[in-house]
C-alpha positions as CSV (number, residue, x, y, z in Angstrom):
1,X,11.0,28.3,23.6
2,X,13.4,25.4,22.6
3,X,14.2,24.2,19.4
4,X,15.3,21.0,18.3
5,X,18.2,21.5,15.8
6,X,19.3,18.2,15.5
7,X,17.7,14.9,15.7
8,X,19.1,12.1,17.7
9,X,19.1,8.8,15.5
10,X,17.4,5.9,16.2
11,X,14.4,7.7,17.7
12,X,11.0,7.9,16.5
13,X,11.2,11.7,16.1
14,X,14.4,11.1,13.7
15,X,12.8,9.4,10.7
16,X,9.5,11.5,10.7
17,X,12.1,14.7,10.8
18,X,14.3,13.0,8.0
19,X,11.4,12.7,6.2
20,X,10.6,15.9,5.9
21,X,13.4,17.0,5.3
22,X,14.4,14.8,2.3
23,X,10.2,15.6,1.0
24,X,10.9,19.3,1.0
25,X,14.4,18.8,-0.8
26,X,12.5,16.5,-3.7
27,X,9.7,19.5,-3.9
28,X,12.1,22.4,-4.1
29,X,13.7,19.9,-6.5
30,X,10.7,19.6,-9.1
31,X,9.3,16.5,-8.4
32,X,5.6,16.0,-7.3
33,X,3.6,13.6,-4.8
34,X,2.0,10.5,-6.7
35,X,-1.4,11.2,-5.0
36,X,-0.3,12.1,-1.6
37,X,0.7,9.1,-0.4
38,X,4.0,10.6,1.1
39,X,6.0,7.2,-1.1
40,X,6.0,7.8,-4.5
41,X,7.4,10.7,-6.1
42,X,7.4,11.1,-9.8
43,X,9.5,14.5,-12.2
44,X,8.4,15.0,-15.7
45,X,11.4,17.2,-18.1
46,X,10.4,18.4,-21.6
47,X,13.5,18.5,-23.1
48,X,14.7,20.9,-26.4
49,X,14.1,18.8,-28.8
50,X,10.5,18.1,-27.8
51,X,11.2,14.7,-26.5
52,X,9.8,14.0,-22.9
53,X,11.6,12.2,-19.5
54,X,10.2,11.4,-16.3
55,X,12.3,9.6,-12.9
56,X,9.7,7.9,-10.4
57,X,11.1,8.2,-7.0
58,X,10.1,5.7,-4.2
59,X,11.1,6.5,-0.4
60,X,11.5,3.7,1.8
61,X,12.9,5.7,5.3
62,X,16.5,6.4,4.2
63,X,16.3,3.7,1.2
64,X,15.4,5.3,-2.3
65,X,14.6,3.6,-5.5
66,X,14.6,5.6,-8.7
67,X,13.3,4.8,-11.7
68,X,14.3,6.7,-15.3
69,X,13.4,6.7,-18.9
70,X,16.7,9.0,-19.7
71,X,20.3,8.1,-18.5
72,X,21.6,11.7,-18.4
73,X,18.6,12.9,-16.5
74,X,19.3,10.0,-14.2
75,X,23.1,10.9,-13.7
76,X,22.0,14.3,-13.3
77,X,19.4,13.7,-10.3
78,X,22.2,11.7,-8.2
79,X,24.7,14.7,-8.9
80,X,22.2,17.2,-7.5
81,X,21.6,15.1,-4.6
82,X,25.4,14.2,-3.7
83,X,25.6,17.8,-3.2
84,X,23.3,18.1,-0.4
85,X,23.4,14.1,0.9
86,X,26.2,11.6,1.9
87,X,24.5,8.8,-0.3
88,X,25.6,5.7,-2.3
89,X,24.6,4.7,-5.5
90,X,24.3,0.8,-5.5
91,X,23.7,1.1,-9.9
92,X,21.3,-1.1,-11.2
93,X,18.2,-2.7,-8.6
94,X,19.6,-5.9,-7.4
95,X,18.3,-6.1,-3.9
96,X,15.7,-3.9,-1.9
97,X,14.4,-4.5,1.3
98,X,15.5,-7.9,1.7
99,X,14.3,-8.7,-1.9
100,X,16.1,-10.3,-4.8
101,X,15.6,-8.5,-8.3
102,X,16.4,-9.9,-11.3
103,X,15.9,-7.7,-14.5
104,X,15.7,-8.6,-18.5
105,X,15.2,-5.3,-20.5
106,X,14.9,-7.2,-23.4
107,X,11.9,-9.0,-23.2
108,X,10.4,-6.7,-20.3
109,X,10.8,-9.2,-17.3
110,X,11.3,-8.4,-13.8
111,X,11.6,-11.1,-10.9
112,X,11.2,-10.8,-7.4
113,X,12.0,-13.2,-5.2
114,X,13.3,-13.7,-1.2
115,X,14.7,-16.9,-1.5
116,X,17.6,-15.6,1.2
117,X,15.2,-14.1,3.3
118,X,13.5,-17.6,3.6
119,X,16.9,-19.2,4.4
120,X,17.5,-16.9,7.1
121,X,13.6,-17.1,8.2
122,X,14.3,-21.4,8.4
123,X,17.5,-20.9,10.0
124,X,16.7,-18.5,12.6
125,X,13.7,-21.4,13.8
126,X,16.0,-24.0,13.0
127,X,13.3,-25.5,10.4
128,X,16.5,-25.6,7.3
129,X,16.1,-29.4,7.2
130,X,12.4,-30.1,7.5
131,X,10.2,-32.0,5.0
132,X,8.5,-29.8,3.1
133,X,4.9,-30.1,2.2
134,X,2.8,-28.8,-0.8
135,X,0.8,-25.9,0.5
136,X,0.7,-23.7,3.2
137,X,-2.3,-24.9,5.3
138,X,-4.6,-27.5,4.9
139,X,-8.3,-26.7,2.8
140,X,-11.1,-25.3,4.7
141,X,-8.2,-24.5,7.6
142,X,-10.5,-22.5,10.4
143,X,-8.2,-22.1,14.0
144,X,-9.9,-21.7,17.1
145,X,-9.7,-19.6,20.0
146,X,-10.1,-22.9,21.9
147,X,-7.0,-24.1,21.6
148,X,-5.0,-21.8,23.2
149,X,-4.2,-22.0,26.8
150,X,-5.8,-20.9,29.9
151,X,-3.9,-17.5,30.2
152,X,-2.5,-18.4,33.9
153,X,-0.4,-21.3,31.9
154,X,0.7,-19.1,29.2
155,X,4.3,-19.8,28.5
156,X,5.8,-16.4,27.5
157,X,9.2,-17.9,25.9
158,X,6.4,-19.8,23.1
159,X,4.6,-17.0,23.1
160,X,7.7,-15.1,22.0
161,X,9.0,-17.1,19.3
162,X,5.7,-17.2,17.7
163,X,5.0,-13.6,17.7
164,X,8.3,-13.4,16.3
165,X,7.5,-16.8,13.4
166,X,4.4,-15.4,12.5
167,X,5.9,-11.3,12.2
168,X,8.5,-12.9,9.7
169,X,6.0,-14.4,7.8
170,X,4.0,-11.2,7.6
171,X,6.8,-9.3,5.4
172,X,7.0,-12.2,3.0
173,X,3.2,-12.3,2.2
174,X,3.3,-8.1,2.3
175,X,6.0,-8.8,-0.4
176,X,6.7,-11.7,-3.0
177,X,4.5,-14.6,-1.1
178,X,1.3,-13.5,-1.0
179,X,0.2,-17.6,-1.2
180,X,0.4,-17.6,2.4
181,X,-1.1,-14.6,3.4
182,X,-4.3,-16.8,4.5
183,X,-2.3,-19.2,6.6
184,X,-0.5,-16.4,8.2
185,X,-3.7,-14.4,8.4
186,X,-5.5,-17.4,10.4
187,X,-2.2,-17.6,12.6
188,X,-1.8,-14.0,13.7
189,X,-5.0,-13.9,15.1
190,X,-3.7,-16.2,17.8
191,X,-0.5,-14.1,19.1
192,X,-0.9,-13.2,22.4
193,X,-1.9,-16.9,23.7
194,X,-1.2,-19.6,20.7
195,X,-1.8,-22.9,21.1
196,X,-0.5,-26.5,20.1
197,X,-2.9,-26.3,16.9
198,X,-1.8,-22.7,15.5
199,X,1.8,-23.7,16.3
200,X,1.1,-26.7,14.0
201,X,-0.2,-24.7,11.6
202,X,2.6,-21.7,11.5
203,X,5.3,-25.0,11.5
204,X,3.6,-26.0,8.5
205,X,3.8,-22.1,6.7
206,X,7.6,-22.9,7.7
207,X,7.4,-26.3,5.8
208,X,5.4,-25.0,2.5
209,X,8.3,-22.0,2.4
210,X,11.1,-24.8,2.6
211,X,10.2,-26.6,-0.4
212,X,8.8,-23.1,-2.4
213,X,11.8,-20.7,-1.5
214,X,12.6,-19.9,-4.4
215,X,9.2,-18.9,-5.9
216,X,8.8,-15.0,-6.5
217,X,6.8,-13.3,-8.6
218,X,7.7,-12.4,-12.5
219,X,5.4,-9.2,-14.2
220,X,6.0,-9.0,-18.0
221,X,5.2,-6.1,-20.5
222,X,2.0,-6.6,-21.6
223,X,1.1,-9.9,-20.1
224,X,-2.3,-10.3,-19.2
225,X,-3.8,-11.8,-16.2
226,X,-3.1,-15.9,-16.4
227,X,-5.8,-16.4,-14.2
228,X,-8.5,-14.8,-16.4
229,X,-6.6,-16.4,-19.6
230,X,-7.3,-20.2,-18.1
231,X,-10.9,-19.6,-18.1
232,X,-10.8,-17.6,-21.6
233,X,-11.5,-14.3,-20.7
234,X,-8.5,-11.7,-22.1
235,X,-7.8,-8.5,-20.9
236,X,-5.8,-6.1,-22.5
237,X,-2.0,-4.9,-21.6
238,X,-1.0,-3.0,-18.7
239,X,-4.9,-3.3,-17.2
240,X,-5.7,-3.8,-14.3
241,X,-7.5,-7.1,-13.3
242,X,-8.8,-8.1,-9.9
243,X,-10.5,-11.7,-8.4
244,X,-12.0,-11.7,-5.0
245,X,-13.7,-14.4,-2.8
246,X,-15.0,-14.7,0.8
247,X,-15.6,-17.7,2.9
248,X,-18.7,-18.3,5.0
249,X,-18.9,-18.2,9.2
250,X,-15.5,-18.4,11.5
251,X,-15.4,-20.6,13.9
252,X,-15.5,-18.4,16.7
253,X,-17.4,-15.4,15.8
254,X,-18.9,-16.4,13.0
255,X,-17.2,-13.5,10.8
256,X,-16.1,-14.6,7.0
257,X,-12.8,-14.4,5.6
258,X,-12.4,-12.0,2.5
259,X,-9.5,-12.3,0.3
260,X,-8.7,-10.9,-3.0
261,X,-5.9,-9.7,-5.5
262,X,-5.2,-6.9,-8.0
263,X,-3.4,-8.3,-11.0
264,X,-0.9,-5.6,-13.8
265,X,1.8,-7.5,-15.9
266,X,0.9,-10.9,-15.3
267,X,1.4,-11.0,-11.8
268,X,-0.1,-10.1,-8.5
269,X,0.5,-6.0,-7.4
270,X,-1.5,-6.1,-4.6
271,X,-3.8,-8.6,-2.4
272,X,-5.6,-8.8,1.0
273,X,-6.9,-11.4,3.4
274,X,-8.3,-10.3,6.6
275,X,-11.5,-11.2,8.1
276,X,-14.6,-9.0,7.6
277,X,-15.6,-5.9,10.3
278,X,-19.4,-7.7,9.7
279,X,-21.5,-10.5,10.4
280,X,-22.4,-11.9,7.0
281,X,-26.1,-13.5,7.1
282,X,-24.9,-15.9,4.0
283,X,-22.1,-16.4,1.6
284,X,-23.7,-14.5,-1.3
285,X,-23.3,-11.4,1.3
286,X,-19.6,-11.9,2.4
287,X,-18.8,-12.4,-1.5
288,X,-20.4,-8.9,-2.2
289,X,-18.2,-7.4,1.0
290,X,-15.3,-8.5,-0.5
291,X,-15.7,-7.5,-3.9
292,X,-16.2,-4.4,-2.9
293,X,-13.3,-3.7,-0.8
294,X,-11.4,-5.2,-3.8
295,X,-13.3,-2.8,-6.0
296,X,-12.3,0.4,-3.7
297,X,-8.3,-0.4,-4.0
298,X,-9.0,-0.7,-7.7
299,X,-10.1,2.4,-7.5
300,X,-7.7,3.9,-5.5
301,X,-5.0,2.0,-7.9
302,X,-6.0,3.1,-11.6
């Protein structure tokens, strides 16, 4: 029987093997699995003098972000780890994953942005001097499957550069620009065969992030939910808040649109807009689907 003893990089066995490697080290090490989810590890250290320390732990692949109420506990996790792991310890969170963050400990203020990220996203299309517009897609925007192309005139070098618009796209709503997750949302359906409209459309995402790249999002201690605050409603700090909406009918299979986000230190945590697995016989029903699939992540959140 053969035995793999190492793993060859840049295959798809490599990173599920470093994984587990690097999941069994952070066990042995004390730390435990936030919930299973394989991401988020978190250590808790009663210390002498009865005082108490924790270190979250977040895995990204080979990228780690730590997270530590006591300094010397901190310096002592990278010490232990530099014995067993050719690492590099970039000091306080500037950048991760291609985002910007921007930290004031004073007043509890953390900003995320990807105002680069856009750069290189407008660059790469060559969209760095467009005109920019005000929002992302026009209201009540609904694309159609009739506007693509008869498949025998398919032109796979558009095809290509769209798949690859609309995937770039994707990571900044999964991120800090979660005010175009709709437009993308209604563009992606359209990748295998897009058409003159839905390249309008994802030109125009292109346009709305030339004139907003430098929007991110801001989470304060103890801020409370703006949106609930602007209709008078307050909620208290560090809760979790939620809105969720759904539209009516598609245009093409008559499935609605749900979309909601999950709302903790002022700004948005988590948010979805994907169209509904069901028919909805009326709005009041697609409304009531997609509260409750916001209601389930709230859940799963708390």
């Amino acid at each position: 029987m053969l035995q793999c003893r190492r793993l060859i990089y840049g295959l798809k066995q490599a990173a599920h093997g470093w994984n587990q490697m690097f999941v069994k080290w952070l066990l042995e090490y004390g730390f435990v699995n936030v919930d299973n989810d394989g991401v988020t590890f978190v250590k808790n250290v009663n210390k002498d003098d009865g005082t108490k320390s924790k270190i979250f732990l977040s895995i990204h692949v080979d990228d780690e972000l730590a997270a530590c109420s006591d300094e010397g506990m901190h310096k002592e996790f990278i010490a232990a780890m530099s014995k067993d792991f050719d690492l590099s310890d970039s000091g306080e969170l500037k950048w991760f994953l291609g985002g910007k963050v921007k930290q004031d400990r004073k007043k509890g203020i953390v900003w995320l942005s990807q105002e680069q990220y856009c750069n290189d996203v407008l660059k790469r299309f060559q969209m760095s001097d467009c005109t920019p517009v005000d929002t992302p897609c026009e209201a009540n925007l609904h694309l159609a499957a009739s506007d693509s192309p008869p498949l025998d005139k398919r032109d796979a070098e558009v095809v290509r550069n769209y798949q690859q618009l609309i995937g770039a796209c994707m990571y900044l709503t999964c991120f800090t620009r979660g005010d175009c997750s709709f437009a993308v949302n209604q563009c992606a359906r359209f990748m295998s065969n897009p058409g003159p409209t839905h390249i309008k459309v994802a030109k125009r995402i292109m346009r709305y992030l030339a004139g907003t790249r430098s929007l991110g999002i801001a989470y304060k201690r103890g801020a409370m939910d703006p949106s609930l605050l602007s209709v008078g409603v307050e909620t208290a700090p560090n809760q979790l808040s939620a809105s969720a909406d759904a539209d009516h009918a598609g245009a093409d299979d008559r499935r609605s649109v749900s979309g909601w986000a999950i709302m903790l230190a002022g700004a948005m945590i988590a948010l979805s807009s994907k169209r509904q697995p069901v028919t909805a016989n009326s709005s009041t029903e697609s409304k009531f689907y997609s509260v409750s699939q916001c209601a389930f992540d709230c859940v799963y959140l708390r």
